[in-house]
N, C-alpha and C positions, 0 to 999 in steps of 0.2 A: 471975744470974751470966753475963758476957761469956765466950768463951773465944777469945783472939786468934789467930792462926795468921801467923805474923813469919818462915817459917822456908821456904827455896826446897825443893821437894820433896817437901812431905810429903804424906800420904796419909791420907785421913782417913773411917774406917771406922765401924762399932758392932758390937756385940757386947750382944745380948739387947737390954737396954734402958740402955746406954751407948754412948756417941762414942768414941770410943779411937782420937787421931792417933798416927801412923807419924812418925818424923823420920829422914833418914834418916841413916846411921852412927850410928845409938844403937839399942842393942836392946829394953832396958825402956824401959815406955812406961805415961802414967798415963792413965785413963778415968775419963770426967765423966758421972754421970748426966745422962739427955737432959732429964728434968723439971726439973730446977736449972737447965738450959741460958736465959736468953733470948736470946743470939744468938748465931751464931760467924761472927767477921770475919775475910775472907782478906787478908791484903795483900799476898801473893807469891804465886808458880803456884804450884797445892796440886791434889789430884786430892780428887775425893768419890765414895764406892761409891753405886754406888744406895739400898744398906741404911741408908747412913748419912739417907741424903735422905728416904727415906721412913718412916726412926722418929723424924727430929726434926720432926713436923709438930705 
């Protein structure tokens, strides 16, 4: 599974052993297991935690 990032702003974090992007002005927010992940493509300025960087290896 791709997971796209289309959205200016967002932030994109993990949590345990999921992704879980920020969008901003929305408060729930849905998270993708990182093992389902094969890749996540930014097309707008996104910020990435370190966490995020380092669990989807």
């Amino acid at each position: 599974m791709d997971l796209l990032i289309d959205t200016y702003g967002t932030r994109i974090g993990a949590t345990g052993e999921r992704i879980k992007p920020s969008f901003p002005n929305v408060k729930a927010g849905k998270e993708y297991p990182i093992r389902r992940l094969d890749k996540i493509v930014i097309l707008r300025p996104a910020s990435l935690t370190t966490h995020a960087v380092r669990d989807s290896r």
